[in-house]
N, C-alpha and C positions, 0 to 999 in steps of 0.2 A: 594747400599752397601757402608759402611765406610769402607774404606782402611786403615789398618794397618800399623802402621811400618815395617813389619814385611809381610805383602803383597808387599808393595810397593817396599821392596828393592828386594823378590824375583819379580818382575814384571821388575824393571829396570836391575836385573843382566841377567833375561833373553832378554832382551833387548840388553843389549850388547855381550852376547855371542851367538846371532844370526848367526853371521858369521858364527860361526865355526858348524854351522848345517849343511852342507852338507859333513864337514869330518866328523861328529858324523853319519852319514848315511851311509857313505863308508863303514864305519867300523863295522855298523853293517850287510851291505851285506857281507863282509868279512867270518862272523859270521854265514850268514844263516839265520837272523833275520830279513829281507827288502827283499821284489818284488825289485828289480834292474829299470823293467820297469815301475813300481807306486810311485819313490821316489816325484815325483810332487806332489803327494797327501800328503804328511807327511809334507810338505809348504804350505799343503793352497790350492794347484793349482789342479785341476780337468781337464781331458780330457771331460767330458761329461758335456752337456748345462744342464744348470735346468732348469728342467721341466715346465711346464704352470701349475701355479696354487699354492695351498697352502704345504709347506713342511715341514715336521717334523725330526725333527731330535733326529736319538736315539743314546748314545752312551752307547761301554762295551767295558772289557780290554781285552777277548779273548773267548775261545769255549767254559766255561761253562755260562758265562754273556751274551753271545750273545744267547746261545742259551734259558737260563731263558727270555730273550726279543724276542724270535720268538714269540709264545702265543696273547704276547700286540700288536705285530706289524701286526699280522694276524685279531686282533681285531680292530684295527684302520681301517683297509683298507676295513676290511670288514663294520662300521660302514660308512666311508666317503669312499666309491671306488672312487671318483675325486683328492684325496691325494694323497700325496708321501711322501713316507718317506725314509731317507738318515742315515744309519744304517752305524757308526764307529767303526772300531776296531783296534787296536795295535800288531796284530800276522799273519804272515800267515798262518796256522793252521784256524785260525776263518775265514780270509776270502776265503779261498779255500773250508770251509762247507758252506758258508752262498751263496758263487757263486750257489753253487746246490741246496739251498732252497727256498731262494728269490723269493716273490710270482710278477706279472706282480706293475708294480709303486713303488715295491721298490731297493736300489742301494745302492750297498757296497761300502765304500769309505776307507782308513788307515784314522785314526785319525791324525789331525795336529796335529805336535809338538806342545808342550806348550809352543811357543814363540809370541808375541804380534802377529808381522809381520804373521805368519801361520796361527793362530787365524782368523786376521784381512782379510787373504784372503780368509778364509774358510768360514767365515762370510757374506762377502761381495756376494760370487758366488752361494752360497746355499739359503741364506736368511729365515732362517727358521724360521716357528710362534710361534713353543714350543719343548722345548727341555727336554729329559727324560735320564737322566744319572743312569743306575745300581753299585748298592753293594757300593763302596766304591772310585769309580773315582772320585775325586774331584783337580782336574785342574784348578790351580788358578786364568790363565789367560781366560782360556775356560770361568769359571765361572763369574769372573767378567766382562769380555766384553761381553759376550748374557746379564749379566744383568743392564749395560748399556745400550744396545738396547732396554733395558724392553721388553722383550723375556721371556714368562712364563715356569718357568722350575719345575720339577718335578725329586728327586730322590728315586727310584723305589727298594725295593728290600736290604732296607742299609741293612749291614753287618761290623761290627765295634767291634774287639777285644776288652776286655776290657783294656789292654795295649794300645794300638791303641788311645783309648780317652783318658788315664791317659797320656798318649805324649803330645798330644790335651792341656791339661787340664795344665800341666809341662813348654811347650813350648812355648805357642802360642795360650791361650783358647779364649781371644778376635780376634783373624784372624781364628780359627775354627769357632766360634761362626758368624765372618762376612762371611766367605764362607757358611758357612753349610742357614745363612738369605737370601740366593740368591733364594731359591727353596720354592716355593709356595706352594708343597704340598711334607713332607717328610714319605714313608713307613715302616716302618722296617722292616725285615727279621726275627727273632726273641724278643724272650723280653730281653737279655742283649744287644741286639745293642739300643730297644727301652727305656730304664731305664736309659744306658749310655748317650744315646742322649739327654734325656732328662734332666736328669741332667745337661749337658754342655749347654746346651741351655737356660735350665730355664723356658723349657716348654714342655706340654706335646706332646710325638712325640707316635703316633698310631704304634702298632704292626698287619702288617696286616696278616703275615704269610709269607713263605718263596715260591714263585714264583714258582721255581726251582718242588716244593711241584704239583704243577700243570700242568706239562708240558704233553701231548699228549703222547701216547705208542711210543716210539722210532721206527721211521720206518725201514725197510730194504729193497735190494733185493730180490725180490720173487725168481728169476732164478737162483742166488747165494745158497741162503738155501735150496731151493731143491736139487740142486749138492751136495750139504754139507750133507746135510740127507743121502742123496742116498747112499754117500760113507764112511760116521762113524754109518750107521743103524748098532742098537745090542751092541753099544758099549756104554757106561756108560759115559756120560759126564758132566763135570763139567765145571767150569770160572775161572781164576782170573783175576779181570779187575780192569784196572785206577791201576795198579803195580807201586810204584817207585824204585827208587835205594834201595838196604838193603833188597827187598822184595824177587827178585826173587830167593832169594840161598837157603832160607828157605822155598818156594812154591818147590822149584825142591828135599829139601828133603822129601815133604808131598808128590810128587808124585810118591818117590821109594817107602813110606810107603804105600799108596794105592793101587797101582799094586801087592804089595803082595796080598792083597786081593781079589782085582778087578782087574785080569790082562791085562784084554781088557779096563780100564779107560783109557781114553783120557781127557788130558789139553785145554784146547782153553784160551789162553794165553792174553792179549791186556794191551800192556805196555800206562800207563799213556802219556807219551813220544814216540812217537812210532822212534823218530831218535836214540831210544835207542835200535831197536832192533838186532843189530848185536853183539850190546853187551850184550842184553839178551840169545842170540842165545848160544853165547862163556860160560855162564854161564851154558847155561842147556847141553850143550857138556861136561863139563868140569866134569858135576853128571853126566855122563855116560848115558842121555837121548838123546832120537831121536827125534828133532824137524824140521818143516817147516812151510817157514812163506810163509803169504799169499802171498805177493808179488811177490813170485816165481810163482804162477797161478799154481802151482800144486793143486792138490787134498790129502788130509791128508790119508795113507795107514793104513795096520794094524800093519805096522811096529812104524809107529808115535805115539810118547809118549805125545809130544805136539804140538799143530798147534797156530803160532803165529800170531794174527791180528798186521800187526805193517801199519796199516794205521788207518785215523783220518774217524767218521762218519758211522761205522760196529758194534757199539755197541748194536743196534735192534736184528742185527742178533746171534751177541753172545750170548744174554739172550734167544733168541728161544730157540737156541741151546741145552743150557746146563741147567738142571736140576735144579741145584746147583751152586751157586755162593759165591765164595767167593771178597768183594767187598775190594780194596786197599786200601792203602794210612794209611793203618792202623793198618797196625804191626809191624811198628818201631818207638820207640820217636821219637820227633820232627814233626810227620806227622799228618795230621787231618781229613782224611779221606773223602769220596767222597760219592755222592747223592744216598741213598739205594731204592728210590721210582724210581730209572730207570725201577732196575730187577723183582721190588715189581708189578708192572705193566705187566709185560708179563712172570708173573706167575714162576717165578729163584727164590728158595727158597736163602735164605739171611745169610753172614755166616761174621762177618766183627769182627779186632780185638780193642782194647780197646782206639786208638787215632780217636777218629772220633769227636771232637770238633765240626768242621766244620758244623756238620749235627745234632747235639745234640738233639736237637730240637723231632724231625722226628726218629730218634733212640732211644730214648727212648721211644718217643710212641708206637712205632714199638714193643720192649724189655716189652713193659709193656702188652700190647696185645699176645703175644708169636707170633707175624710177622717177629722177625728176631733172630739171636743168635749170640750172643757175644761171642768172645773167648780170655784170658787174656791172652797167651801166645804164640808162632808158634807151641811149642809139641801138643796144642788142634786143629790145623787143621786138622790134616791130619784124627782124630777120627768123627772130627765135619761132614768133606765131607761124610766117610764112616757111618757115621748112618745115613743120609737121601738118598744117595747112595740104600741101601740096605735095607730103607724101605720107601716106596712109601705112603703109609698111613700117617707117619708123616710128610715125605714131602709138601707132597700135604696139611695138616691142616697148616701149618708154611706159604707157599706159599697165602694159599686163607685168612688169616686175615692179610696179608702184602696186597692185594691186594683190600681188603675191606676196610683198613685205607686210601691205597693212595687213592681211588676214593673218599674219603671224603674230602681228601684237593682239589679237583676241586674248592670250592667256592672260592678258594684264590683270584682267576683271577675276577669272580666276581666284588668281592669288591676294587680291584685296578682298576678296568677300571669306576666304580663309583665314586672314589677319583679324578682320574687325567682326565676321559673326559670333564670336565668345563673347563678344560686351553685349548683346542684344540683349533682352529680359526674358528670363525661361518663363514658360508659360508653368500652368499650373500641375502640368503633368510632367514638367520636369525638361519639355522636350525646345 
């Protein structure tokens, strides 16, 4: 890689504001934002020996990138079972899911800071053959030192605003253009991350499809949802899930409007945030609603208006649950809304409102096939829930062509494990 002006001064100011990483750590324990007892890991330094043998290293920024990277990491191991692979993440949310998934050889590490020094020792102690960075992490120091090592990397899954690359493009298009030449083999997510890329690059970058597109039925507790059954049987349920701020005032009006109807409808509630839910609580208190959140290990009565998931990794069992989903992130400007082929998969008819950028993609196919339904404003929710509500027929046709498309994007995974399994490290026998 040619090192930029423009690399090099952010490579040396991280350099010298090395020091002050362990008060930038403090402070984010402070925060709630750092394991207190993993901060060695955010330096580089590891409690746990590597492994014998060849390792991989994957990296993503938090729970929905780690979890578009379970798939490939289930696919490597299963191709090379004598590998390891050393899976990083930046939250704890991501690594408190990935603890519970993690198949036997592989190990959750926090991502080193992006300081030479962290790098250098994360480097040094892991040693990995090939490295695959998701969506849109690009780490300058990350990136240029594996690609000193000449360490084949692969980024998986880009996702890239088109503001994003006009920055790029504004800023800095020659040290884009030298990070983005680090990666041997680049996928896109879409075709405006692969058109922009291409563009910026000056060459062409393949759209392979969006990962996320192909991920496995979201698992659950089996002994969970059967209690949950047992005790909201008869009652009409619906979702709304991945909620941010702005959303819930106007779900908890759609749920007085419904109960007029349906007055045995139950909410099953699951904030984007789930440290947000005492404050979601205060909200649905405040519309004169009866809510309990899971965390309390009660059981939802027939008194409860809404039952709040305010924990990470229970989103399986949300979509059992409820009939009808309506999916967040996407009834307030500013927001872009969240991945519709979760609920599309375990059969949650789809109900999402008009910022869902994020997923454009996949949403409109969806919208184009009658798989999901758009609503332009909050007054159309509470109509949108109450017609598939109260009728099972159209339900059920809206349900099974959302569930016909996502099983089509399976090939996704396919054809990325085609792209990038030539960088893996042959083993000894060549194979």
């Amino acid at each position: 890689m040619k090192k930029t002006r423009l690399l090099k001064t952010y490579s040396g100011a991280t350099r010298v504001l090395a020091p002050a990483l362990p008060l930038w750590l403090h402070h984010r324990v402070t925060k709630g934002k750092e394991d207190p007892s993993r901060l060695s890991e955010r330096k580089g330094i590891s409690k746990i020996s590597k492994p014998q043998g060849h390792v991989i290293w994957m990296h993503a920024a938090s729970v929905g990138e780690s979890q578009m990277l379970m798939p490939v990491l289930n696919r490597i191991l299963a191709a090379r079972p004598d590998f390891h692979v050393v899976i990083t993440t930046g939250t704890i949310t991501s690594a408190e899911l990935l603890e519970k998934q993690l198949p036997t050889n592989a190990i959750h590490q926090y991502a080193p800071a992006d300081h030479p020094k962290a790098v250098s020792n994360f480097l040094a102690h892991w040693q990995p053959e090939m490295v695959i960075f998701a969506e849109s992490e690009l780490w300058p120091n990350m990136l240029m030192m594996a690609k000193e090592k000449g360490i084949p990397m692969a980024l998986i899954n880009a996702r890239m605003s088109t503001n994003s690359i006009q920055r790029w493009a504004k800023r800095g298009k020659k040290s884009g253009q030298a990070l983005l030449s680090s990666f041997d083999v680049i996928l896109a997510a879409d075709t405006q991350t692969a058109d922009g890329l291409s563009w910026l690059l000056g060459k062409d970058i393949e759209c392979a499809g969006n990962l996320k597109d192909a991920a496995p039925a979201l698992p659950c507790d089996a002994d969970e949802l059967k209690r949950l059954k047992a005790a909201t049987k008869r009652r009409a349920i619906w979702c709304a899930a991945s909620t941010h701020k702005g959303e819930e005032e106007l779900i908890a009006q759609s749920v007085i409007e419904i109960k007029k109807s349906i007055p045995n409808a139950l909410l099953i509630l699951a904030p984007r945030h789930p440290e947000r839910a005492k404050e979601v609580k205060d909200i649905l208190t405040k519309a004169g609603l009866k809510s309990l959140r899971r965390s309390s290990h009660r059981l939802p009565t027939r008194e409860t208006d809404v039952y709040i998931v305010d924990s990470i990794g229970h989103m399986g069992m949300v979509y059992r649950l409820a009939k009808v989903g309506f999916i967040g992130g996407s009834l307030v400007q500013g927001l872009s809304g969240h991945n519709p082929l979760e609920p599309a998969r375990l059969g949650c008819t789809i109900i999402a409102g008009k910022h869902i950028s994020s997923f454009a993609d996949a949403y409109m196919a969806l919208f184009r096939y009658d798989g999901a339904t758009r609503i332009l404003s909050d007054q159309e929710l509470a109509p949108s829930i109450l017609k598939f509500l109260k009728n099972e027929k159209t339900r059920k046709a809206q349900s099974d062509a959302a569930l016909q498309f996502a099983q089509s994007r399976n090939d996704v995974l396919e054809y990325v494990w085609d792209r990038i399994s030539p960088l893996l490290p042959q083993t000894k026998s060549g194979g």
